[in-house]
C-alpha angles and dihedrals in degrees: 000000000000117000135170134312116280099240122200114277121246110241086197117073082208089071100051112112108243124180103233139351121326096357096304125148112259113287103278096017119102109229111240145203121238119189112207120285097223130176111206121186110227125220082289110052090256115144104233115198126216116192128235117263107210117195143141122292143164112309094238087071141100108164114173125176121216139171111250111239091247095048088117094064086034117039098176087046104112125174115203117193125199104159117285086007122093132160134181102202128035106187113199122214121197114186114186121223153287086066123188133219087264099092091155103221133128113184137209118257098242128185111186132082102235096046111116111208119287123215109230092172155356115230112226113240096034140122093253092047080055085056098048095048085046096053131057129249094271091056094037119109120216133184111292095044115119131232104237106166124014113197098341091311114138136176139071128008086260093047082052109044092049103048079056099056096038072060093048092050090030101062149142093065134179104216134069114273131209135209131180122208119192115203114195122193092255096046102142122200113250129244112283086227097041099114120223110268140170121239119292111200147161103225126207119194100307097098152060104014088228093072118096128232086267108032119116117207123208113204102207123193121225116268096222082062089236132136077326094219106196124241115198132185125217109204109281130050139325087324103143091142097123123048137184095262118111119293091214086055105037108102114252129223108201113204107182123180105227112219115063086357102071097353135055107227140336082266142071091211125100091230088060088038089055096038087058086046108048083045094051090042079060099052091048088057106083117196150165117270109211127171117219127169111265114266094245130120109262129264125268127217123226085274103058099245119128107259120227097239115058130186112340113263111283117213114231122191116215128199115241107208099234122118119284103261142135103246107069116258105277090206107049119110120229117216112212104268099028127102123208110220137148119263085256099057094041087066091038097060093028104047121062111195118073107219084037089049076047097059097039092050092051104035086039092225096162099060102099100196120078102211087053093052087047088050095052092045092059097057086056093054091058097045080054103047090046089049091067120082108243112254097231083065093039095056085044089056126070106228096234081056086059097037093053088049089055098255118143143170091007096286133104127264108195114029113262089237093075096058094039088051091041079051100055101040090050083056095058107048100249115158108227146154137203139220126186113207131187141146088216135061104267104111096094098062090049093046089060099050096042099052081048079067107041092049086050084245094116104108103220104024108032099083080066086084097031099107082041099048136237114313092217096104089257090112108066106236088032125106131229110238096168111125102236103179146009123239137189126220109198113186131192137152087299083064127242131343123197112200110195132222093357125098109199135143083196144253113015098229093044117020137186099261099044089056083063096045095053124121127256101032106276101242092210147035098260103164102091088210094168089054083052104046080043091057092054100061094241131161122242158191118215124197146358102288093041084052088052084051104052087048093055087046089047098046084048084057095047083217124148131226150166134236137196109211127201118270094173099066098048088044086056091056094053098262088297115161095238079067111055147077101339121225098170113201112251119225127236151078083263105042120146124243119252130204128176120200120202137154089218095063103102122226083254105022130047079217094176102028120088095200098183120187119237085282111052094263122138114258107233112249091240097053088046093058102029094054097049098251099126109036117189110226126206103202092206086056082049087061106049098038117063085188095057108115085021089068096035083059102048082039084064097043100062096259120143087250133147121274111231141325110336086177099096103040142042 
């Protein structure tokens, strides 16, 4: 099994190869994950070969597993090689559960990037001294040796270092764990006073995905010298709302818009099913807007005589070829003049009248060649062919099994996605939270079907949690994700108020949203909504830092819950995003990570979604939507992708996914 040369190791990170900017994989490639390639001898003597397992990882690695030259004297030699890193022997320590808080392990204060975890001691008394006394020299580890994989977590030194330290604050545990250490020719033994650290780095754009071309992000370990959790800042304000831990171990607050998000419509009806379809299909078309004089002969004047001027210009969208998506087609030229715009907002800015825009939008009048309207049509036909239930579910089904979960007239209610997504990361352990937010009154269809779900009486998804359990708090270690109750946030100049327990749009005769209808403009916030919710008797949470507050408590919980959000107030800005539904940024350095999916948020605009730092400032459009805060959503790609949610989330979280729906195009 030869293999090449051991070369010296760079002590500098500068120096490692990398294979693009900042780390990143070679433009086109998708950057991989490799676990080690190792050869063991068993109790015989035997090699006994484990296979690589490839898979997506963070876009700052390059992981590649080799055999060391000297593997045939030394079957349980490895060299792994990640650029500038390169080790001859991995020892792998299993310790069986039940495993105590002893875990016996000092480590070395470090303070570069590329510097895996360095062993300064083992405890006596530990599980890793029992190890030691229960091996033999070739399997013990000693001071100097490296950290090089933590419970199946591989990756980077930082990956590694903090997935260490999440194990070290998260026993006793109750399954095996298992740590690789690496030992290199020149390990050399630290120093007897160097007290156990966490890694202290400067950090370019690797990691995290929040962090702009430009950002610099400073890991900064705690002062009390504790489980040094790692605080990082990403270039504006307050914002210490992601962190370098792992993104597939940070906790998540969901926050998903109802209607056209993870609903169809407003409406259980097919009409109103189609309707949503055929308006999402036109915002998935982009085009060239041009403008032409009309083809029509040319106005006369009272004399006779043909005038100069002619019909008015007359604006014409133009398909142009690339694949149905969200994002605008990166490789489309735009002639001077021209715009480039979906289908949908064409309508939207051309035709002035809104049933006629309506109309336009859903019969897709406006679309002059007749290959482009086939092809748009045909993406209608297969939305609406995956929005039926399939009738060999339907005949295994009673149907008062579908109607109490909310089913009716053979077609899905809440898009498939958002089970399959609830499903995997339920799988997985993350620890997660969801928020249902919407300025109508939907969130009592999807409550139903979604309890149906979490107590495994939903009569097509549930068996995706059956070898899981029900998610309604009867199965100890098991959340319940049931949503128990509605609640209303009202905001006004005071800041937000969150009135628990209560769903409500005001006073009967004069509600919220009349107010913001009224003509002329009101010129000033009139509804009083704190003295009625006051009059109620309704609990409530008042202000930005108690609302903080109440989403950390509620993330802790893994509940889930659903807002109505205040329409009133963001149509009285002018549907501006600082006045929309509010996700205000929790502190922290552990603090979870939020998303927010809408099918309002623009390409270039959160529009409806109000994404506040820590401190109450604005998110800047463009952090909001290059971080992967604020995710658009395309009903129609919901529907023909399962993994839909489930790849807008690991988008976000700086895995080498794939961006956006690949289901309607090649």
């Amino acid at each position: 099994l030869p293999g090449p040369a051991r070369a010296p190791r760079p002590r500098s990170p500068a120096a490692a190869p990398r294979g693009g900017p900042a780390g990143q994989a070679p433009m086109g490639q998708a950057p991989l994950l490799r676990s080690c390639c190792t050869n063991a001898a068993d109790g015989t003597g035997t090699l006994q070969e484990e296979k690589c397992v490839v898979q997506r990882d963070y876009p700052h690695v390059d992981f590649r597993a080799q055999t060391a030259s000297n593997a045939m004297q030394d079957p349980s030699s490895v060299q792994i090689v990640r650029g500038d890193l390169q080790f001859e022997r991995v020892i792998k320590v299993r310790l069986a559960p039940p495993l105590s808080g002893a875990l016996g392990l000092e480590l070395v204060r470090q303070t570069e990037l590329e510097e895996w975890p360095m062993l300064s001691a083992v405890v006596a008394g530990g599980s890793l001294a029992a190890w030691n006394s229960a091996n033999d020299d070739q399997q013990r580890i000693r001071p100097g040796d490296r950290v090089v994989s933590v419970d199946g977590v591989q990756g980077s030194a930082a990956a590694v270092s903090v997935r260490l330290q999440e194990l070290l604050k998260a026993l006793p545990r109750e399954q095996e764990l298992v740590i690789d250490f690496s030992r290199s020719e020149d390990t050399v033994s630290p120093k007897a006073n160097q007290p156990p650290a966490m890694v202290q780095s400067r950090w370019r754009q690797a990691l995290p995905s929040c962090c702009g071309s430009s950002a610099l992000c400073t890991a900064v370990e705690d002062s009390d010298g504790g489980d040094l959790p790692v605080k990082v800042g990403c270039g504006f304000t307050d914002l210490s709302s992601c962190g370098m831990r792992l993104p597939d171990r940070v906790p998540l607050l969901l926050h998903f818009d109802v209607n056209k998000t993870v609903i169809h419509s407003d409406s259980i009806s097919s009409k109103a099913s189609e309707d949503g379809i055929r308006e999402a299909v036109a915002d998935l078309f982009w085009g060239l807007v041009t403008t032409s004089r009309a083809e029509e002969s040319p106005s006369r004047d009272d004399g006779g005589n043909a005038s100069a001027g002619g019909a008015p210009p007359a604006p014409r969208w133009k398909w142009t070829g690339t694949p149905p998506g969200i994002a605008p087609p990166a490789d489309v030229q735009v002639e001077k003049g021209a715009t480039l715009s979906t289908y949908f907002k064409f309508c939207k800015a051309h035709v002035k009248d809104k049933t006629e825009m309506k109309q336009c939008v859903r019969t897709f009048d406006k679309v002059e060649d007749i290959a482009t309207k086939a092809e748009m049509e045909s993406v209608v036909s297969r939305a609406l062919e995956e929005i039926r239930i399939p009738e060999e579910l339907r005949q295994g089904c009673a149907n008062s099994a579908l109607e109490q979960a909310g089913l009716k007239g053979g077609v899905y209610f809440i898009v498939p996605t958002l089970f399959h997504l609830v499903a995997s990361l339920q799988r997985e352990g993350r620890e997660f939270a969801i928020l249902f937010r919407s300025f109508g009154k939907d969130h009592e269809k999807v409550k139903n079907e979604w309890n149906a779900f979490c107590e495994l009486r939903h009569p097509l998804f549930s068996r995706l949690i059956a070898d899981i359990g029900p998610l309604d708090g009867s199965v100890p270690h098991l959340p319940d994700r049931r949503v128990h109750t509605l609640h209303t946030l009202y905001r006004d100049e005071q800041g937000p108020l969150l009135i628990l327990d209560t769903f409500t749009n005001g006073p009967e005769d004069r509600t919220w949203d009349s107010w913001a209808k009224s003509k002329p403009r009101p010129t000033g916030d009139t509804r009083d909504g704190r003295a009625f919710a006051q009059a109620m008797n309704s609990k409530t949470v008042d202000g930005l830092a108690n609302l903080q507050t109440w989403m950390r408590t509620h993330i802790q919980q893994q509940a889930t819950s659903a807002i109505k959000d205040d329409w009133a107030w963001w149509q009285w800005h002018g549907e501006k995003a600082h006045a929309g539904k509010l996700m205000p940024l929790i502190p922290g350095s552990d603090a979870p990570r939020q998303v927010f999916f809408d099918d309002n948020i623009e390409v270039d605009d959160p529009r409806i979604v109000d994404c506040r730092t820590p401190g109450g400032e604005v998110v800047p459009a463009r952090k909001c939507l290059g971080s992967g805060l604020c995710v658009k959503v395309n009903p129609v790609e919901a529907l023909l992708s399962q993994e839909y949610f489930r790849s807008k989330l690991r988008d976000g979280e700086g895995f080498a996914g794939v961006s956006g729906c690949k289901c309607l195009g090649a």
